[in-house]
C-alpha positions as a Python dict, from the first residue, in 0.01 Angstrom:
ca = {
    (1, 'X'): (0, 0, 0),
    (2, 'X'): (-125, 254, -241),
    (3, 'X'): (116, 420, -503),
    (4, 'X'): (224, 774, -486),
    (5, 'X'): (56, 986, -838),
    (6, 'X'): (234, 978, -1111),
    (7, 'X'): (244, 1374, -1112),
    (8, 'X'): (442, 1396, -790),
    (9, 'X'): (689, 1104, -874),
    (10, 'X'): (727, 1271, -1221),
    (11, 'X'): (818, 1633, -1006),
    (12, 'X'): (1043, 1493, -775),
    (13, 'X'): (1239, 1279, -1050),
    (14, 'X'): (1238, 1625, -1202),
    (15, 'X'): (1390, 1800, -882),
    (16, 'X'): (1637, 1554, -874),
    (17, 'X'): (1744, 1584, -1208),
    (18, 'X'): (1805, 1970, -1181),
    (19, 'X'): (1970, 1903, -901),
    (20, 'X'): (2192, 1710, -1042),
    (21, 'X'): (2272, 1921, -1386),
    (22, 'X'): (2314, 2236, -1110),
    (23, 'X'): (2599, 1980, -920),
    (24, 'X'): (2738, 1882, -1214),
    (25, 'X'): (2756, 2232, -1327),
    (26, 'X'): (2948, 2395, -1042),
    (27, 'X'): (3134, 2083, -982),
    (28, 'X'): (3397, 2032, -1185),
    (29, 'X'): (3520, 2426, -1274),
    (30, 'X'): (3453, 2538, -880),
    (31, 'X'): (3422, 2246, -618),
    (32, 'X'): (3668, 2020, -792),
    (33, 'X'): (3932, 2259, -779),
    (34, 'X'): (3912, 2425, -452),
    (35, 'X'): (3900, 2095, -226),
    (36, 'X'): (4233, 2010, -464),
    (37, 'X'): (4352, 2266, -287),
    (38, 'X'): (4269, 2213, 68),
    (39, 'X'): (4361, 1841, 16),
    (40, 'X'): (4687, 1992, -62),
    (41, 'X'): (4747, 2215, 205),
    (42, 'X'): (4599, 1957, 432),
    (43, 'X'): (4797, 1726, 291),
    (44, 'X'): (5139, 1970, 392),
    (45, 'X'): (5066, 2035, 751),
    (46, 'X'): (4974, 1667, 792),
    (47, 'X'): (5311, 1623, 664),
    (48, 'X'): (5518, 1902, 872),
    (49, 'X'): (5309, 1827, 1183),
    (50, 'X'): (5478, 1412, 1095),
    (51, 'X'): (5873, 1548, 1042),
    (52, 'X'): (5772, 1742, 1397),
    (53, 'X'): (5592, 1474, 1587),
    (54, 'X'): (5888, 1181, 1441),
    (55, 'X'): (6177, 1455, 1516),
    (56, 'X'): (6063, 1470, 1882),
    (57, 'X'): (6037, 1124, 1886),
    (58, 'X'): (6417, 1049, 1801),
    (59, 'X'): (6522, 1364, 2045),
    (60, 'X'): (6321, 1206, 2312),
    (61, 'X'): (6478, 874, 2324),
    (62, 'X'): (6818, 959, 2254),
    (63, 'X'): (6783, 1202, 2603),
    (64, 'X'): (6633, 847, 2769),
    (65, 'X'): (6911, 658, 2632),
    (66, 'X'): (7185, 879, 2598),
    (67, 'X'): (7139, 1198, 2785),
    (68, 'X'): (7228, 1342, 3135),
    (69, 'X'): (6987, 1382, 3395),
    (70, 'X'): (6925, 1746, 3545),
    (71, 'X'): (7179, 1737, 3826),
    (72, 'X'): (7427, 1628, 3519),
    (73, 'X'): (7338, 1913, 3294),
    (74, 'X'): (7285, 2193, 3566),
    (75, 'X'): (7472, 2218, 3878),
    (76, 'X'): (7291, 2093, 4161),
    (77, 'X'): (7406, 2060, 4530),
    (78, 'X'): (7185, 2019, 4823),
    (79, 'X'): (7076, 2298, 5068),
    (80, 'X'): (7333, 2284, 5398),
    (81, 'X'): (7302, 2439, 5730),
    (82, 'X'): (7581, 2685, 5780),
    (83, 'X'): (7673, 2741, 6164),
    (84, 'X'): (7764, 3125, 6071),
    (85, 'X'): (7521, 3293, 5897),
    (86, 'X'): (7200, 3060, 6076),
    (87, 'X'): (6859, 3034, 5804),
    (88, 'X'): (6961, 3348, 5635),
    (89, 'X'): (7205, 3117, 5391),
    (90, 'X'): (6882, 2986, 5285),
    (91, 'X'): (6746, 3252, 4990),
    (92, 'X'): (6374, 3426, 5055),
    (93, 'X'): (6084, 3245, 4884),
    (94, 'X'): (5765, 3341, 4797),
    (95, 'X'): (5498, 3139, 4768),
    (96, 'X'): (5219, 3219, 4544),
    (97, 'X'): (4847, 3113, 4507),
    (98, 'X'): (4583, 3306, 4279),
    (99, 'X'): (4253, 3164, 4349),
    (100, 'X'): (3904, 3277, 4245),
    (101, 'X'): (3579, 3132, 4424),
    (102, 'X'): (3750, 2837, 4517),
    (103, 'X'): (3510, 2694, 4759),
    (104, 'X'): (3604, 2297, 4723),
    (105, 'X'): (4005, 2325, 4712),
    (106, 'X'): (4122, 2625, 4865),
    (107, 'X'): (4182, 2450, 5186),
    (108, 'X'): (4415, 2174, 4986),
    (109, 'X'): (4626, 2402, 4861),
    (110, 'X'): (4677, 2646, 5101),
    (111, 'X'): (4734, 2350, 5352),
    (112, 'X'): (4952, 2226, 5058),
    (113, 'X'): (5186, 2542, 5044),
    (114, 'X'): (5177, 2570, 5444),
    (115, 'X'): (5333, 2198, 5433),
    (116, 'X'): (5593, 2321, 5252),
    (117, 'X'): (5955, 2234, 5409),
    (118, 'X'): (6164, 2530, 5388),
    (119, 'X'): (6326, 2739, 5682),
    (120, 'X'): (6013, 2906, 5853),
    (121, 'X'): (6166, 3272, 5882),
    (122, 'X'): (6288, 3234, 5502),
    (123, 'X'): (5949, 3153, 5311),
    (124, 'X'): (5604, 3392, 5286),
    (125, 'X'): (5305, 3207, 5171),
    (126, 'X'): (5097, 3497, 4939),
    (127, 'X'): (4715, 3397, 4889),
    (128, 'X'): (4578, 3584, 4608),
    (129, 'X'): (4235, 3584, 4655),
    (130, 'X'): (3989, 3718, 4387),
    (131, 'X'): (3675, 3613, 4480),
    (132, 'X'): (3381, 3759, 4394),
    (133, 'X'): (3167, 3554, 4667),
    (134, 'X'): (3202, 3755, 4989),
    (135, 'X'): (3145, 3385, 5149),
    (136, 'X'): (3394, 3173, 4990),
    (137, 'X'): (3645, 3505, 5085),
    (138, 'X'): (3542, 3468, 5412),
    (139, 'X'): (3639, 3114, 5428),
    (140, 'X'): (3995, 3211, 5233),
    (141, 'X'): (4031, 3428, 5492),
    (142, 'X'): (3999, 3285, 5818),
    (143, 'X'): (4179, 2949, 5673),
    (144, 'X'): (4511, 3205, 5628),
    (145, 'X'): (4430, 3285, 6020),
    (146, 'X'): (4402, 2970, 6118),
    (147, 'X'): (4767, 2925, 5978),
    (148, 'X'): (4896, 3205, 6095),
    (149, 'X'): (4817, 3104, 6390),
    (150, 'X'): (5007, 2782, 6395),
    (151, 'X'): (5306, 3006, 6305),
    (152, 'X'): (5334, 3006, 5922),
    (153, 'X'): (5430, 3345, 5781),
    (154, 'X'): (5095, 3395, 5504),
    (155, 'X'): (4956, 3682, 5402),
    (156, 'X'): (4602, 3697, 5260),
    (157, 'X'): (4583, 3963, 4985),
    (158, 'X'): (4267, 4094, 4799),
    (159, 'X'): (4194, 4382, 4514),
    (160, 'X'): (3911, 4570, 4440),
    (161, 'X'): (3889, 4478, 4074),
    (162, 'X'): (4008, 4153, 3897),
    (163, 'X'): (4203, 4362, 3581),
    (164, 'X'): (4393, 4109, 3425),
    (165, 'X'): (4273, 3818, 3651),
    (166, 'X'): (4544, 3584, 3704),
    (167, 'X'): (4820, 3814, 3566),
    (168, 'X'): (4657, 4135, 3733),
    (169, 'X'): (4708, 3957, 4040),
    (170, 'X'): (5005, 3805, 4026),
    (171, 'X'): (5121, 4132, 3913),
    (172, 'X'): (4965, 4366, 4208),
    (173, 'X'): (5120, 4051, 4419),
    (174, 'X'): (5496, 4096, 4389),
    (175, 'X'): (5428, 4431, 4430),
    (176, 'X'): (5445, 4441, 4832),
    (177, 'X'): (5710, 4560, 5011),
    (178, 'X'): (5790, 4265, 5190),
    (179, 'X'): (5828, 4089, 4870),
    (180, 'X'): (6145, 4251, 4775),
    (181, 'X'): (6365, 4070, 5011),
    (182, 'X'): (6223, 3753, 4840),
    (183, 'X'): (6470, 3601, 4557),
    (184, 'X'): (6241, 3337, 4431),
    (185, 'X'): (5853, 3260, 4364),
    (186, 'X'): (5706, 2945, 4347),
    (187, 'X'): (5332, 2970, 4166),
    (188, 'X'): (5053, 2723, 4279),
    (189, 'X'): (4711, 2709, 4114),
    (190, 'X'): (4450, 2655, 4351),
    (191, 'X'): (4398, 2258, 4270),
    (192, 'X'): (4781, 2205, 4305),
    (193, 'X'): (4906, 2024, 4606),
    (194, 'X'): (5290, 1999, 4608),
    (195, 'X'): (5510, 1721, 4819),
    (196, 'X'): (5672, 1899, 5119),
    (197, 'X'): (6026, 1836, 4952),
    (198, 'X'): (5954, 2098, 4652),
    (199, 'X'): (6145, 2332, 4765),
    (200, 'X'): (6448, 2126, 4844),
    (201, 'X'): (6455, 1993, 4489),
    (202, 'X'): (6400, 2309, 4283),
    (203, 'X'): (6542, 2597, 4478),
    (204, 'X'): (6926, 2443, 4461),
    (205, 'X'): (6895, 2457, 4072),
    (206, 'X'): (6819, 2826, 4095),
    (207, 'X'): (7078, 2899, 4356),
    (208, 'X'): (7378, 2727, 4198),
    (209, 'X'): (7312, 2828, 3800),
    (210, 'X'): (7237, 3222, 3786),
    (211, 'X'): (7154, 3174, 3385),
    (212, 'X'): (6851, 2947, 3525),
    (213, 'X'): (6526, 3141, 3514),
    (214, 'X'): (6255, 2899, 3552),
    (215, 'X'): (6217, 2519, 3710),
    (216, 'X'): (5921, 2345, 3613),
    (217, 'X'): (5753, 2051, 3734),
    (218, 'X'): (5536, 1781, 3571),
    (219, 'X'): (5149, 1752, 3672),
    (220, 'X'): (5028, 1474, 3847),
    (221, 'X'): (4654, 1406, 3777),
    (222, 'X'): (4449, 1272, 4089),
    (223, 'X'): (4111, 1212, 3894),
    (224, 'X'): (4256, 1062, 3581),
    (225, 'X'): (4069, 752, 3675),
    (226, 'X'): (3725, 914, 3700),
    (227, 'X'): (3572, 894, 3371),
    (228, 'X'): (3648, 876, 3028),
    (229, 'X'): (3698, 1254, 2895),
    (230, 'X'): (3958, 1275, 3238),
    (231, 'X'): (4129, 920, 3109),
    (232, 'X'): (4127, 1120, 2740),
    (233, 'X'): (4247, 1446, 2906),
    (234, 'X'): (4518, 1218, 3095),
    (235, 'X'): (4674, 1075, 2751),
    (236, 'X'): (4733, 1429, 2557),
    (237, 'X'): (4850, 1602, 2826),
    (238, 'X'): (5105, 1321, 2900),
    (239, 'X'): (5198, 1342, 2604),
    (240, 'X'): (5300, 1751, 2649),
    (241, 'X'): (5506, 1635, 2953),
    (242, 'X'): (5679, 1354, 2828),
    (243, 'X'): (5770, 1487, 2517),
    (244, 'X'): (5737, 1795, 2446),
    (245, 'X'): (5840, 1989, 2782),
    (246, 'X'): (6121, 1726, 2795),
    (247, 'X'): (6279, 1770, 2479),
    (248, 'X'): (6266, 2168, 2452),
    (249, 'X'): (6441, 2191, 2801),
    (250, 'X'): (6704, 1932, 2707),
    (251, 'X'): (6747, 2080, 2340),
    (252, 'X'): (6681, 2413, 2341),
    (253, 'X'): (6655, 2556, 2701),
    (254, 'X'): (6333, 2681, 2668),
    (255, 'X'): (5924, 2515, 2685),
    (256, 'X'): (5634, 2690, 2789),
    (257, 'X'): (5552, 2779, 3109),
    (258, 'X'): (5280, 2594, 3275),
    (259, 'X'): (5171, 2892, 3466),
    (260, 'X'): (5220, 2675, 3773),
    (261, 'X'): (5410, 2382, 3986),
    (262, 'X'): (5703, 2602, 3881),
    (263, 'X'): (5948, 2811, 4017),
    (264, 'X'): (6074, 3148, 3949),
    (265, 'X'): (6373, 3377, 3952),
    (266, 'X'): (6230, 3708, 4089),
    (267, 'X'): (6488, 3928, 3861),
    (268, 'X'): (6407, 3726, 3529),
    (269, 'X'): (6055, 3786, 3574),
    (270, 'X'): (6152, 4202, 3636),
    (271, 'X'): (6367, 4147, 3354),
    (272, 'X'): (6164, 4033, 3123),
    (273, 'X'): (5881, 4309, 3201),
    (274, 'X'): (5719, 4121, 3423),
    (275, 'X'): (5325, 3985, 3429),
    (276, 'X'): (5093, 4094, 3137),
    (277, 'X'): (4779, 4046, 3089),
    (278, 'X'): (4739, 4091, 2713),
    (279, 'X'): (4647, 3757, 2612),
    (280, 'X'): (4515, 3465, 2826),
    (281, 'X'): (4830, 3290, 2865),
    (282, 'X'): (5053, 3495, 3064),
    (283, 'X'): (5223, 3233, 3146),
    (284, 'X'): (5342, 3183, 2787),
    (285, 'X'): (5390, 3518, 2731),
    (286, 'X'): (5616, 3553, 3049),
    (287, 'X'): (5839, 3251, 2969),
    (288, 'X'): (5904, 3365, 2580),
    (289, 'X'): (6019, 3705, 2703),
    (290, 'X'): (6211, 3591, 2927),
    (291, 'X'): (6381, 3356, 2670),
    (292, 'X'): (6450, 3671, 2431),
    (293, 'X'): (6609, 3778, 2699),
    (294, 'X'): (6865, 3505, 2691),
    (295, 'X'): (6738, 3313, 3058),
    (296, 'X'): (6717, 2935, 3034),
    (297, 'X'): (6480, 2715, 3142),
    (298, 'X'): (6475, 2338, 3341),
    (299, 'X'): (6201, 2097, 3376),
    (300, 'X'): (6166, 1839, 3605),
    (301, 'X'): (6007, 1540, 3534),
    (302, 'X'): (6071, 1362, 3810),
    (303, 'X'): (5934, 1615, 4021),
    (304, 'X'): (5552, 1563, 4033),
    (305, 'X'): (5264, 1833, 4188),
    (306, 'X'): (4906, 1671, 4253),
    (307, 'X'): (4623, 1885, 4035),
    (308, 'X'): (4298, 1845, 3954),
    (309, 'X'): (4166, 1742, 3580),
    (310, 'X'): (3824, 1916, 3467),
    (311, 'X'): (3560, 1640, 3478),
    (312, 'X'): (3269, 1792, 3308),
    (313, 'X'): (3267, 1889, 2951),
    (314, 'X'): (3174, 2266, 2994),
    (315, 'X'): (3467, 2330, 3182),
    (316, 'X'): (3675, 2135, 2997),
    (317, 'X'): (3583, 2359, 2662),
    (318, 'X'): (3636, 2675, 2842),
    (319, 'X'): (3969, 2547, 2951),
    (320, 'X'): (4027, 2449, 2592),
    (321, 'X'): (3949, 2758, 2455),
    (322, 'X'): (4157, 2966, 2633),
    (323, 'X'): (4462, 2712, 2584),
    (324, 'X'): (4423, 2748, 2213),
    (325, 'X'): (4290, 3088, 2189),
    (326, 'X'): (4590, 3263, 2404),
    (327, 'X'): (4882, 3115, 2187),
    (328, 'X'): (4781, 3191, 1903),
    (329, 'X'): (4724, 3550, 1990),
    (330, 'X'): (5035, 3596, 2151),
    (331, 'X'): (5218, 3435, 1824),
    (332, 'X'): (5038, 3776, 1667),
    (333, 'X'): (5197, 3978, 1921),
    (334, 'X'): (5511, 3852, 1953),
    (335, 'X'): (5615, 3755, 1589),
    (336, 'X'): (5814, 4042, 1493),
    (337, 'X'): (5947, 4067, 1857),
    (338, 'X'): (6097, 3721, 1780),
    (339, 'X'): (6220, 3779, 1435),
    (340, 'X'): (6385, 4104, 1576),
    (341, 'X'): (6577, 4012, 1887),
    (342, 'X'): (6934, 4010, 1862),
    (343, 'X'): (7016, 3778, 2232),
    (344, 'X'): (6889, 3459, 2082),
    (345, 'X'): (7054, 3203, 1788),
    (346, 'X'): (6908, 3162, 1479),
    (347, 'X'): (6848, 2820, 1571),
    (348, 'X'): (6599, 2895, 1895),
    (349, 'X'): (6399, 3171, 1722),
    (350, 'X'): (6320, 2909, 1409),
    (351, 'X'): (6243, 2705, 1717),
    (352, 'X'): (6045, 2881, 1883),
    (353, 'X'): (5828, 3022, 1601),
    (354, 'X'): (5821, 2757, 1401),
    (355, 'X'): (5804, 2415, 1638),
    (356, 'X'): (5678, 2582, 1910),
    (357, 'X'): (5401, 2829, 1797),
    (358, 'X'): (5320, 2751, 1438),
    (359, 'X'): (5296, 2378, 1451),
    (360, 'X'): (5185, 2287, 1777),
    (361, 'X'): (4948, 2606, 1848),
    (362, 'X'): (4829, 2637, 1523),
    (363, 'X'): (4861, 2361, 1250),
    (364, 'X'): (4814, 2074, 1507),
    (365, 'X'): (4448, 2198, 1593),
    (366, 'X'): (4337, 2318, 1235),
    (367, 'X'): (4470, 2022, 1001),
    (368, 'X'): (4316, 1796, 1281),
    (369, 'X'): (3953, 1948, 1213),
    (370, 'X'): (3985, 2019, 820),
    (371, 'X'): (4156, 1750, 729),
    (372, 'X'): (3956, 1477, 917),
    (373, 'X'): (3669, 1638, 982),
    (374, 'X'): (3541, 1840, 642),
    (375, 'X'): (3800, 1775, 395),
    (376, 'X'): (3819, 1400, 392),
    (377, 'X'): (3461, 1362, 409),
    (378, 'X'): (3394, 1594, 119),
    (379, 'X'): (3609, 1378, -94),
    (380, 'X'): (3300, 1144, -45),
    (381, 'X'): (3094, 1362, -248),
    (382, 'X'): (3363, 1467, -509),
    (383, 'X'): (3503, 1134, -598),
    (384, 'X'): (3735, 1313, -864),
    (385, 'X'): (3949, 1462, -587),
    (386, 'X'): (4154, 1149, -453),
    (387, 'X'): (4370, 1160, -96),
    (388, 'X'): (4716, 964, -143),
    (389, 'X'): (4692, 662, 155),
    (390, 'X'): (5005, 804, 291),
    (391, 'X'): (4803, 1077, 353),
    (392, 'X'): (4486, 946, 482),
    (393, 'X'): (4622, 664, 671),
    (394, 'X'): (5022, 634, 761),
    (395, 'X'): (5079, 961, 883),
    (396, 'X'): (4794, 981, 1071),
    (397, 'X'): (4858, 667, 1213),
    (398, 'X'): (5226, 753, 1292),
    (399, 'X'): (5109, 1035, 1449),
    (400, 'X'): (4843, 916, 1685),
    (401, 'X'): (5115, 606, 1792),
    (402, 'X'): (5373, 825, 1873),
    (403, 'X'): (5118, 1051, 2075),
    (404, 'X'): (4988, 750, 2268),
    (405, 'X'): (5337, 668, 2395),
    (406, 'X'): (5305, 891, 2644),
    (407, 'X'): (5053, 669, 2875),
    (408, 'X'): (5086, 319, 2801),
    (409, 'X'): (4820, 215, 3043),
    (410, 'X'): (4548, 377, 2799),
    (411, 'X'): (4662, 218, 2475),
    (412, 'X'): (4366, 26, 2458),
    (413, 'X'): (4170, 357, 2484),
    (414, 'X'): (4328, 492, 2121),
    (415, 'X'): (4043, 477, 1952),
    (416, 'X'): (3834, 633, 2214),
    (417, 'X'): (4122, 926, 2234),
    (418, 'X'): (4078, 986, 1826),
    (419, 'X'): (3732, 1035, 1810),
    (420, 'X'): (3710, 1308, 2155),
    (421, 'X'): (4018, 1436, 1991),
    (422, 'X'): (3861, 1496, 1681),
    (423, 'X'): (3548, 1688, 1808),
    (424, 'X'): (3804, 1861, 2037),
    (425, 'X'): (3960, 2017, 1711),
    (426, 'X'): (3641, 2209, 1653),
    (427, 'X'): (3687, 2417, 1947),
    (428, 'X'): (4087, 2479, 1947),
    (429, 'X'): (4028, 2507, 1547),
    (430, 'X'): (3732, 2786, 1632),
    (431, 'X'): (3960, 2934, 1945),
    (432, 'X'): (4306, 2947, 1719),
    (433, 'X'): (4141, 3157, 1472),
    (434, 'X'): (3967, 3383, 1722),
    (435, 'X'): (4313, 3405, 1861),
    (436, 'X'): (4504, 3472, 1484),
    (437, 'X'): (4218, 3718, 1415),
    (438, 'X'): (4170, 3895, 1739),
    (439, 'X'): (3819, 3814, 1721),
    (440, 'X'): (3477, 3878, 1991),
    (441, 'X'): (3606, 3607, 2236),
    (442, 'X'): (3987, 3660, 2191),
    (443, 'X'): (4020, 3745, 2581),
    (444, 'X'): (3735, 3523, 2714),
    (445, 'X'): (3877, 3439, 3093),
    (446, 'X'): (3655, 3163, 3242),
    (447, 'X'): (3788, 2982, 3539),
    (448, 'X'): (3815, 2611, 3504),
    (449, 'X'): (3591, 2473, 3729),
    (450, 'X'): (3736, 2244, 4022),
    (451, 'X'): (3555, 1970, 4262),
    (452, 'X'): (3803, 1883, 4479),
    (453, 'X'): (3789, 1499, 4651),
    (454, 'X'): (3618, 1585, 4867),
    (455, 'X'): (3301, 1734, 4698),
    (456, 'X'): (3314, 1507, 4387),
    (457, 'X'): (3101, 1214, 4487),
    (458, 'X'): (2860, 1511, 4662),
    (459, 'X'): (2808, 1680, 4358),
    (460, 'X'): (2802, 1386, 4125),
    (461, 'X'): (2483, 1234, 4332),
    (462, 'X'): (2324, 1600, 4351),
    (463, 'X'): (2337, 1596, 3992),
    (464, 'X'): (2182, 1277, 3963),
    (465, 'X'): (1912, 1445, 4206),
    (466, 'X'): (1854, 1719, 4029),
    (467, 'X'): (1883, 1740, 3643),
    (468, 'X'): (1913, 2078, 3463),
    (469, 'X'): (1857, 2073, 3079),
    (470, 'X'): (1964, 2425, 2937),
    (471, 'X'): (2002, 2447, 2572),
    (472, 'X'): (2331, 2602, 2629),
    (473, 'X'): (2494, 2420, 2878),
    (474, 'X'): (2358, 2076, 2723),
    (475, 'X'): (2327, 2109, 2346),
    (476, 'X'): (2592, 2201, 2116),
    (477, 'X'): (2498, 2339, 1790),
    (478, 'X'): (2871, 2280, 1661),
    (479, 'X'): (2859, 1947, 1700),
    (480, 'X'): (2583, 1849, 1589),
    (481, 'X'): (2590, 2040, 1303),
    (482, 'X'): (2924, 1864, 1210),
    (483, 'X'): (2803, 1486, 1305),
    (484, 'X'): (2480, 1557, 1082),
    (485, 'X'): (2740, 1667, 792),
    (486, 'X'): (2941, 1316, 853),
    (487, 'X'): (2635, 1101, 859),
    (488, 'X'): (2490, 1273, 529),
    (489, 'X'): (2892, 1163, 403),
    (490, 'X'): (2877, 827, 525),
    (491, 'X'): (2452, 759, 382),
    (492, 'X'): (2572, 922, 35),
    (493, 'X'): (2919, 651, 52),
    (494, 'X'): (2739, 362, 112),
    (495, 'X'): (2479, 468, -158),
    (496, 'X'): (2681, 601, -452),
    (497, 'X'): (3055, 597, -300),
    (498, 'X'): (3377, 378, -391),
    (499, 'X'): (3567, 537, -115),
    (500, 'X'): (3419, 306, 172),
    (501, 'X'): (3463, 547, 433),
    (502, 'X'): (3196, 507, 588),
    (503, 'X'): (3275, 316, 880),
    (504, 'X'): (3491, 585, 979),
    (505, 'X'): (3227, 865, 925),
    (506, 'X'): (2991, 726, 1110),
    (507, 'X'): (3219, 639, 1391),
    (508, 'X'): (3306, 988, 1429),
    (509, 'X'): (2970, 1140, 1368),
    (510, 'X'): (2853, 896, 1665),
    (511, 'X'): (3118, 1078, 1870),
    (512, 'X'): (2990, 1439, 1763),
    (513, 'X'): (2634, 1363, 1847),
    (514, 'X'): (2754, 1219, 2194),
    (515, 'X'): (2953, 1538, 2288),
    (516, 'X'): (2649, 1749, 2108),
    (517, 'X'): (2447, 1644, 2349),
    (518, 'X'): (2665, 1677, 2648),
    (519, 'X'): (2714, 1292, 2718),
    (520, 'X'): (3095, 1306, 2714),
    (521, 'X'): (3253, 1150, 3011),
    (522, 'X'): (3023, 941, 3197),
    (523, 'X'): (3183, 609, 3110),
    (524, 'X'): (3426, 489, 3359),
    (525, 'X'): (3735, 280, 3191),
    (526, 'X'): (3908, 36, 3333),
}
């Protein structure tokens, strides 16, 4: 094997030692100090997202231990006949369900809301249709006939525009005239399928407690079990039912609004200024305006509605981004609202700005990317900036337990959960500063994507049949560009490290390079 010259081993020993004086140079008086800081301030929200995520832990099982169920806290008597008055004892309902292009599940949910068991003169079923496909709204269409027909009172309602999307159209939808006799609206997505009893066990919560503005349900996932990123999806959003949702109706009376499986008080919704489409949660928006306005809220955990998880990772970041995007735009909007309003304690508005918005919209996606993602690595490189353990290891390990208790079943799928969690942060890191800033993408509405049952296995073998590769559907600059940064971290620890991270690093740039390339979710766990 012949030797390189001695003139280019004497120029690259020369690079490298310029290099190395230029490092050295802006090291110490620059570098040194500024990752200081963000180990720091990393080091701060790790620890107020802990007090947060441990605080919720002790609410949520004193309420399993010590606290009343629903029907204790709230009044709650059943729904009875009376001989007098006939089916108009039973209040008006409205039924609502905004769809767009929903070719594979409009049929299961409008069957769904049909199925519904409620007095037939006393409930309208209100398809929103927004389609832009002049064939899937033909379908829509003659499904509602083919209802109608069988006796159900549903209307089939179209606009000429889709300003605001969901909002604008839940909006124009209470509009109609025959929707002012209605007291109460019940909001389906187009992948939900509620029981037939949902009205029996929601409505008499509404009816008997006039303070009551919302009644939400939990989500019941019917495709947790069809790959990995669904079983991932499964185990945080658990979590958000179990926890979260439970412990701000039982504490505080309030929780976000899921934007569906829930049911509405007509008046609190008018009260409260009704739909607007200013961010891409309306839902949110709706529910923390109606809380200023002194309503209440109840969820129902018990009270499960069938939906559909997004199974392919481009639907599942566009659903991602607008989750984190929208909240943290509306915390812009709404801030000074908050701080201002005179109907609410003291105690709810630190709530809700504080628990609610600034830790769980906000810090929970950025410290998740900075911290673990860029910060910790970095310390790699800069040996003279040290991370307590506390830091680097208990709390997040606290954390990620108490997260986990929400599905049991998938506890031996933690470490999986960390590392899609961890690219995950990009995005909702990248979306909650769009959303702080107001940025190009701040009002981005993509709808999520749904298969349906029935279609799945038809368009999982069609894929198989009939491979696409499009640099932006398949490649993901992002991640890669963040794996390649964690590998670099991991080859420089092994070679002139003492942190022995490396493990770790190249664990999770493994997992960055996986969803860079779009091969997230094709496992199938047990």
């Amino acid at each position: 094997m012949e030797r390189l010259p001695e003139s280019f081993s004497g120029v690259h020993n020369d690079m490298k030692e310029q290099f190395q004086i230029i490092w050295g140079q802006i090291k110490a008086p620059l570098i040194v100090p500024l990752l200081n800081m963000a180990v720091f301030l990393c080091l701060a929200m790790s620890a107020m997202l802990f007090i947060e995520r441990v605080y919720m832990a002790v609410v949520i099982t004193l309420v399993k231990i010590f606290g009343r169920k629903a029907d204790k806290r709230y009044k709650w008597e059943s729904m009875k006949d009376d001989l007098e008055l006939g089916n108009s004892a039973y209040p008006m309902v409205l039924v609502q369900i905004p769809m767009f292009n929903e070719s594979e599940v409009y049929q299961l949910s409008i069957g769904a809301a049909c199925g519904l068991s409620w007095p037939s003169d006393r409930i309208i079923v209100q398809v929103l249709d927004d389609s832009t496909d002049p064939t899937i709204k033909n379908m829509v269409e003659m499904e509602c006939q083919r209802w109608a027909s069988k006796g159900i009172n549903i209307k089939y309602e179209i606009r000429d525009n889709r300003n605001g999307y969901k909002a604008g159209a839940l909006k124009d939808g209470i509009k109609h005239s025959y929707v002012k006799q209605c007291d109460y609206v019940a909001i389906f997505d187009a992948d939900f399928q509620p029981e037939p009893d949902f009205l029996w066990q929601t409505i008499p919560f509404l009816v008997h407690n006039p303070d009551l503005a919302l009644v939400q349900a939990r989500w019941k996932f019917v495709n947790a079990n069809e790959c990995l990123m669904t079983r991932m999806q499964e185990m945080s959003l658990d979590y958000h039912f179990t926890v979260e949702q439970e412990v701000g109706s039982s504490t505080y009376a309030f929780f976000g609004f899921n934007g569906t499986a829930g049911v509405w008080r007509i008046a609190a919704i008018e009260e409260a200024g009704g739909w607007k489409d200013r961010t891409t949660v309306e839902d949110m928006d709706l529910a923390v305006r109606a809380s200023l306005k002194g309503w209440k809220f109840l969820y129902l955990g018990s009270l499960e509605v069938k939906n559909e998880l997004p199974s392919t990772f481009k639907a599942y970041r566009y659903q991602q981004h607008r989750w984190s995007c929208g909240p943290a735009n509306l915390f812009r909007k709404m801030l000074s609202e908050i701080i201002r309003n005179k109907k609410v304690s003291l105690w709810k508005k630190v709530h809700v700005i504080y628990s609610f918005f600034f830790i769980r919209k906000i810090v929970a996606h950025i410290v998740t990317f900075v911290f673990y993602c860029i910060v910790l690595p970095a310390t790699v490189l800069v040996p003279e900036v040290q991370i307590p353990k506390w830091g680097a290891v208990y709390i997040p390990s606290i954390i990620t337990l108490l997260n986990a208790v929400g599905t049991p079943r998938s506890l031996h799928l933690l470490v999986f959960w960390i590392l899609f969690e961890n690219v995950m942060s990009l995005h909702r890191t990248k979306a909650t500063l769009i959303g702080l800033l107001e940025a190009g993408r701040v009002n981005e509405w993509i709808v999520t994507e749904k298969l349906g049952d029935a279609l799945r296995l038809k368009s999982t073998l069609k894929a198989f049949k009939k491979p696409r590769f499009r640099i932006g559907d398949r490649i993901h600059l992002l991640e890669l560009a963040i794996g390649c940064y964690l590998f670099l971290c991991g080859c420089y620890d092994i070679a002139f490290g003492k942190n022995h991270f490396f493990i770790y690093l190249f664990v999770q740039a493994t997992a960055f390079f996986i969803m860079g390339f779009g091969y997230v979710g094709t496992f199938v766990p047990s």
